[in-house]
C-alpha positions as a Markdown table, in Angstrom:
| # | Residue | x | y | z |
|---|---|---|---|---|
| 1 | Unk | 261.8 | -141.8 | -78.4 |
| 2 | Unk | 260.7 | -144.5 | -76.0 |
| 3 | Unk | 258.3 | -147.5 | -77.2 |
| 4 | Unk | 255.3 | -145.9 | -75.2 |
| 5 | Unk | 255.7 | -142.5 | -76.7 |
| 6 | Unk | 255.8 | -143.8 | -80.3 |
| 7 | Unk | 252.4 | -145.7 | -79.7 |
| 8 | Unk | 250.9 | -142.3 | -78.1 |
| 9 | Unk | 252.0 | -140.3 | -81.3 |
| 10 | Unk | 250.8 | -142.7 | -83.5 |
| 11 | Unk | 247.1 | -143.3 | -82.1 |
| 12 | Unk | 246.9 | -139.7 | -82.2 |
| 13 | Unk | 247.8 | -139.0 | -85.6 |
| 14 | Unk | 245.1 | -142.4 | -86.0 |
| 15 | Unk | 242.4 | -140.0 | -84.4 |
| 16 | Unk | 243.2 | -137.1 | -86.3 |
| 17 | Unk | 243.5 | -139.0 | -89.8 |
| 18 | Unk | 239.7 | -140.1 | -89.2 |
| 19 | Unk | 239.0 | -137.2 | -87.7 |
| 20 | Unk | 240.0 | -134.9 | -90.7 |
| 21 | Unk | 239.0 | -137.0 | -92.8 |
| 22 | Unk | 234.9 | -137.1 | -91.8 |
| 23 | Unk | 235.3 | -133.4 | -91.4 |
| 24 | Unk | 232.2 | -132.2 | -93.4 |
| 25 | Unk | 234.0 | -128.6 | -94.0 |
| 26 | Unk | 235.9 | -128.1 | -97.6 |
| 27 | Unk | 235.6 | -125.3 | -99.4 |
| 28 | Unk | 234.5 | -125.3 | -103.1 |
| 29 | Unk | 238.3 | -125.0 | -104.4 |
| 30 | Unk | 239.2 | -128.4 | -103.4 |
| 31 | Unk | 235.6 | -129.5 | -104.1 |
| 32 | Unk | 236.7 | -129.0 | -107.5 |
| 33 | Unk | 240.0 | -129.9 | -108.1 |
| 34 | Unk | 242.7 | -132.2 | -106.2 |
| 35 | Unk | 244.0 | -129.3 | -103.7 |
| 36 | Unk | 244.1 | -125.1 | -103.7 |
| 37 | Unk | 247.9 | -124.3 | -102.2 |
| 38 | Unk | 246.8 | -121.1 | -101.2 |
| 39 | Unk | 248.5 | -118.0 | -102.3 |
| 40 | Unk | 249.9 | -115.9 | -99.6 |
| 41 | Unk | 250.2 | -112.8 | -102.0 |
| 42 | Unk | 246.2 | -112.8 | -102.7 |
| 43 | Unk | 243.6 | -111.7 | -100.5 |
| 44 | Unk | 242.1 | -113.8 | -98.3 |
| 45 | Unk | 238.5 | -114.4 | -98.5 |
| 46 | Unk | 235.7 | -116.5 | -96.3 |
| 47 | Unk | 236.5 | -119.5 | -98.4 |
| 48 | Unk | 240.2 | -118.8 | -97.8 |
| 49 | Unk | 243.0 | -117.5 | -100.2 |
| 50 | Unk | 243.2 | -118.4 | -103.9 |
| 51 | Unk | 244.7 | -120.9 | -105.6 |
| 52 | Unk | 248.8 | -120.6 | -105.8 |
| 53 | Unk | 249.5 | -120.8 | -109.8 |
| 54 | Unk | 249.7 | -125.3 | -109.9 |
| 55 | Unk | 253.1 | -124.9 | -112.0 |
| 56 | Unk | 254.8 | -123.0 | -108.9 |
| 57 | Unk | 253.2 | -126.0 | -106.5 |
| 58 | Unk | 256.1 | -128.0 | -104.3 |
| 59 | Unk | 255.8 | -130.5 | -101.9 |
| 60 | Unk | 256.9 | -128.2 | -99.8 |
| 61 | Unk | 253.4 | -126.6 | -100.0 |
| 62 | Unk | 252.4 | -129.9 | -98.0 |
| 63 | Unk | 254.9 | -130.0 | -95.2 |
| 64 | Unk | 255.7 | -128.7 | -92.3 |
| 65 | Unk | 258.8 | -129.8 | -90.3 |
| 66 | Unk | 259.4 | -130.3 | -87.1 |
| 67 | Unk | 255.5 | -129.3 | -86.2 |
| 68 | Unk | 255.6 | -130.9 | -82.4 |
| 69 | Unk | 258.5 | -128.0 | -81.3 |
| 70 | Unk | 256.3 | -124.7 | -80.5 |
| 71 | Unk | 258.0 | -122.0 | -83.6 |
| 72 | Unk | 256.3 | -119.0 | -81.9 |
| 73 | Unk | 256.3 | -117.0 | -78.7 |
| 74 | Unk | 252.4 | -117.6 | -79.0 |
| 75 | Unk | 251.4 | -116.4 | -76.1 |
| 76 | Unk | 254.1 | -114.6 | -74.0 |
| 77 | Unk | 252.1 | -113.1 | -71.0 |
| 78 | Unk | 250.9 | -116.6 | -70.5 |
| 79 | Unk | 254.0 | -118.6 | -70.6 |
| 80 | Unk | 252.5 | -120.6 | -73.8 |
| 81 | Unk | 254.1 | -121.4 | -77.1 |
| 82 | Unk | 252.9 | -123.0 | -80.0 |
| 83 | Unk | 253.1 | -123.9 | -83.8 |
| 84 | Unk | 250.1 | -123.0 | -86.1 |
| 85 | Unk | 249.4 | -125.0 | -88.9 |
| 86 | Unk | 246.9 | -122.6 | -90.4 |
| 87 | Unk | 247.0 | -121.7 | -94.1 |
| 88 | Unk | 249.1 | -118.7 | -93.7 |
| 89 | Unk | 252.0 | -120.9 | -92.0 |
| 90 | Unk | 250.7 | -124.2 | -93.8 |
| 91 | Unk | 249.4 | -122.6 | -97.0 |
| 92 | Unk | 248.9 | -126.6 | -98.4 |
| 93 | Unk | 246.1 | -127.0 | -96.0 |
| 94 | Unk | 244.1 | -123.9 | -97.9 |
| 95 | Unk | 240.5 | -125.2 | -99.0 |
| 96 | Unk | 240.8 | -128.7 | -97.2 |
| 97 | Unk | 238.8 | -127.8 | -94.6 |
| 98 | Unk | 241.4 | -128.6 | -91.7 |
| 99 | Unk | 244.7 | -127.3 | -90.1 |
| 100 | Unk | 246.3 | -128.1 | -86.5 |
| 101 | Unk | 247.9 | -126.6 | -84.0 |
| 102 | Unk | 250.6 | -127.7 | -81.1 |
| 103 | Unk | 250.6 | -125.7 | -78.2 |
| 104 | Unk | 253.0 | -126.0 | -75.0 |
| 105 | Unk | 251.8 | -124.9 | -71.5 |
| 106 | Unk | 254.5 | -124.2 | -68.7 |
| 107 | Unk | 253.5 | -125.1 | -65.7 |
| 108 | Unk | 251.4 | -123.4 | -63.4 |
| 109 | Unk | 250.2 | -121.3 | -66.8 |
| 110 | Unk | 247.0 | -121.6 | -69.0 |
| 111 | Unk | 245.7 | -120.2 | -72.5 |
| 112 | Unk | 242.5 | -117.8 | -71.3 |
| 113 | Unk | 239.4 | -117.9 | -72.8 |
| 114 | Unk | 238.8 | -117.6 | -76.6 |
| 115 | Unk | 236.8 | -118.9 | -79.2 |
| 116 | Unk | 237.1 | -120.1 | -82.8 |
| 117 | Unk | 234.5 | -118.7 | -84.1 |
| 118 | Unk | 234.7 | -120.4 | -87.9 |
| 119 | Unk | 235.9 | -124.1 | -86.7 |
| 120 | Unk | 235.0 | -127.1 | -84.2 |
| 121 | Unk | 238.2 | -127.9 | -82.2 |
| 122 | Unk | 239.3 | -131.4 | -81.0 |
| 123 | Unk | 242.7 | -131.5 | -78.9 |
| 124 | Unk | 244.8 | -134.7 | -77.8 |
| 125 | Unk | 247.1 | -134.3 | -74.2 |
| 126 | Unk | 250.6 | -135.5 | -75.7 |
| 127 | Unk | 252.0 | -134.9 | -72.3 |
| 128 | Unk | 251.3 | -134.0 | -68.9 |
| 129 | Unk | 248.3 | -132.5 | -67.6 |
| 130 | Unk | 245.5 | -129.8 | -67.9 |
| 131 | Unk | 241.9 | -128.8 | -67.3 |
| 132 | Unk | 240.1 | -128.1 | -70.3 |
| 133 | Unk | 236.5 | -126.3 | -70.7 |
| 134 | Unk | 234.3 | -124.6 | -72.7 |
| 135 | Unk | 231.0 | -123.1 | -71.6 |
| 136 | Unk | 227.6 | -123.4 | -73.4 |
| 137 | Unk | 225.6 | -120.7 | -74.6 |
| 138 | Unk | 223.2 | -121.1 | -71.4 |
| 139 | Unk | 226.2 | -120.8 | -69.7 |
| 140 | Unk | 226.9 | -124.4 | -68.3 |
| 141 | Unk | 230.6 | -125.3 | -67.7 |
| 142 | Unk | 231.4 | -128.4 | -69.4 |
| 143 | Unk | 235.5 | -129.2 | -68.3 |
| 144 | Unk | 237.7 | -132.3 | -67.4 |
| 145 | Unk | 241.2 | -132.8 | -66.3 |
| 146 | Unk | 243.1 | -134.3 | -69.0 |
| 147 | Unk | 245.7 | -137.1 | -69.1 |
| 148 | Unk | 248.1 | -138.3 | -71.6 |
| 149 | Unk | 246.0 | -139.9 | -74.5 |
| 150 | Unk | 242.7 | -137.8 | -73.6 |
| 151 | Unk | 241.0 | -136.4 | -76.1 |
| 152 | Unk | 238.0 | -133.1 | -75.4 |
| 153 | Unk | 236.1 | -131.5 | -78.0 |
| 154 | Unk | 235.1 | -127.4 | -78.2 |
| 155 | Unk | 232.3 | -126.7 | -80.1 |
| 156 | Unk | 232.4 | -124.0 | -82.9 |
| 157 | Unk | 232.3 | -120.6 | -81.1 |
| 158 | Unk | 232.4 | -121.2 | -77.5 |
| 159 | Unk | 234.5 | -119.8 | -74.9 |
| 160 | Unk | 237.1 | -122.3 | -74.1 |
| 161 | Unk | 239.8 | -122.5 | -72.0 |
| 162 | Unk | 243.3 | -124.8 | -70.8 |
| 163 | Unk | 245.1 | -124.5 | -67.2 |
| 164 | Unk | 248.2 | -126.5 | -66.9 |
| 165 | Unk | 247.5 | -128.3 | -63.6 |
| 166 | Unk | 250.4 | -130.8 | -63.8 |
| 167 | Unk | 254.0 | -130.5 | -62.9 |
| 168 | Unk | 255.5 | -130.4 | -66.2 |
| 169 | Unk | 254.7 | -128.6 | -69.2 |
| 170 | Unk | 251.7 | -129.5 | -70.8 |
| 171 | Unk | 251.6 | -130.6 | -74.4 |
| 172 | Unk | 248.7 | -130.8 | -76.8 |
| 173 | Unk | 248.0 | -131.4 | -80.7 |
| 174 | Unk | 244.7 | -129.6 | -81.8 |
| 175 | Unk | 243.1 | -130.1 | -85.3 |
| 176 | Unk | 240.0 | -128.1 | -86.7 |
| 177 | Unk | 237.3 | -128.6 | -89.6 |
| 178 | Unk | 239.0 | -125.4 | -90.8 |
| 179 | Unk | 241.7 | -124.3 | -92.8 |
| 180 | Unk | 241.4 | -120.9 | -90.6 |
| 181 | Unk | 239.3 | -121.5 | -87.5 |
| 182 | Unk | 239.8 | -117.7 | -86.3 |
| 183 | Unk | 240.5 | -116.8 | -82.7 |
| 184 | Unk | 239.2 | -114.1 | -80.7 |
| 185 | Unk | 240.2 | -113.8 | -77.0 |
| 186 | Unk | 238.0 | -112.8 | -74.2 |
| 187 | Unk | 240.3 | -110.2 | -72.2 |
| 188 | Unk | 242.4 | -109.4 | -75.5 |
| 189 | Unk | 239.4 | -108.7 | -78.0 |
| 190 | Unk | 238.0 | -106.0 | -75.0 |
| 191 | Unk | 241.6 | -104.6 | -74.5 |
| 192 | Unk | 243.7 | -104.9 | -77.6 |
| 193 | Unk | 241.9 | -102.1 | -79.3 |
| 194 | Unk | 240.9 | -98.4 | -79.3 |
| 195 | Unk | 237.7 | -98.6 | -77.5 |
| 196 | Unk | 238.1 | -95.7 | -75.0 |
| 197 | Unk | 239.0 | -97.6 | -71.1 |
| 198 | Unk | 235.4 | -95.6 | -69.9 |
| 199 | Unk | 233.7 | -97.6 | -72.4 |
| 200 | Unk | 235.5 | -100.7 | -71.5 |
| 201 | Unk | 235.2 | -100.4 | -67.6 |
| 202 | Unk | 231.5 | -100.3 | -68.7 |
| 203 | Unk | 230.8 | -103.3 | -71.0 |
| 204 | Unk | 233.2 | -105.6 | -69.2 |
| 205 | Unk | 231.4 | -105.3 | -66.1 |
| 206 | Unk | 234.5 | -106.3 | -64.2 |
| 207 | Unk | 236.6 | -103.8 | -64.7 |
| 208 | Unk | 237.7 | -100.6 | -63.0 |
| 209 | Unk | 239.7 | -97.7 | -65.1 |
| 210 | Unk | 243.2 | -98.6 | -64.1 |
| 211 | Unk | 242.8 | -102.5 | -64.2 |
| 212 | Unk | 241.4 | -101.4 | -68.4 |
| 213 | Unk | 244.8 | -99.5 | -69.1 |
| 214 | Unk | 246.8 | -102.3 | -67.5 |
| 215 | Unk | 245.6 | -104.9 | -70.0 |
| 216 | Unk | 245.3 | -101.8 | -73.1 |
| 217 | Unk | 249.2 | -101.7 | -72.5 |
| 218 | Unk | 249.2 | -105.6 | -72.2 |
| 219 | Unk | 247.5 | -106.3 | -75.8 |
| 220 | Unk | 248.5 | -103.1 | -77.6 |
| 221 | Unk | 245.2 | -101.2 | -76.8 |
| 222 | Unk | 244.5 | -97.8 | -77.1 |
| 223 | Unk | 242.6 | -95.1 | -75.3 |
């Protein structure tokens, strides 16, 4: 890896050291004890899973490898990938009030608007180029076209948004107060679902009937 790479990689994980580590969200497991591995087998609750049994505890728990190369088809339709550090992938992270995520962008692509709606979201460009938004609850636009080394915040629960604008694939790190930030997406949380399409075409506002079934059979929707 070239020198200017290595200096790039390691103010980020500078920014996101402080950054976790100010993060006022923990959940009363770890307030308690050292750490809550969580247990995968368990049900999850709003203060996350419970507490894997300490004598079956590895460092494993606490590692992921190879976290900058995208592990899932995240979003296909979109042309994005990413890996997901969030307590069911990472379940060391459970009750530590944090988790990360690396995303990759082809270009010419974007992720469409979402929300988080447990977690704030801060995201570092590792490489190449995007604009990235969110929009207020009074419906002001806040966005900026990032650079390598730029850093943009979303606030908890706000549609955001990235568009790859740059001619290579666009690379971010993002890290939330949140060991499971949630995501609920725009198009997909009106689509992917059983809500009948007349129903949608109505509340969407933008939609006609046959534009609804397109994105039903898009996202897995029903009706």
């Amino acid at each position: 890896m070239k020198a200017d790479n290595m200096s790039i990689l390691s103010n980020i994980l500078t920014f996101f050291i402080i950054f976790l580590l100010n993060s006022s969200s923990s959940s009363s497991n770890a307030a308690v004890q050292d750490f809550c591995v969580g247990d995968l087998t368990g049900p999850e609750n709003p203060a996350g899973y419970p507490c894997k049994n300490i004598s079956k505890v590895t460092a494993n728990d606490f590692y992921f490898p190879d976290f900058l190369t995208p592990h899932i088809t995240y979003l296909p339709k979109f042309n994005a990938s990413a890996t997901l550090g969030f307590t069911p992938y990472f379940p060391g992270v459970n009750g530590l009030g944090l988790s990360l995520v690396y995303f990759a962008i082809e270009v010419g692509s974007f992720v469409p608007s979402h929300t988080h709606p447990r977690a704030n979201e801060v995201i570092v460009m590792i490489e190449g180029s995007i604009i990235a938004g969110f929009i207020s609850s009074n419906n002001k636009a806040y966005y900026k076209t990032l650079q390598k080394g730029d850093v943009f915040i979303f606030p908890q629960g706000l549609l955001h948004f990235e568009v790859n604008v740059g001619n290579i694939t666009a690379k971010i790190l993002a890290a939330f107060e949140g060991s499971s930030p949630g995501i609920q997406g725009t198009i997909m949380s009106l689509t992917g679902n059983d809500l009948p399409s007349d129903v949608v075409e109505k509340v969407s506002l933008i939609f006609d009937k046959d534009m609804v079934k397109k994105f039903k059979a898009m996202f897995g929707g029903t009706n």
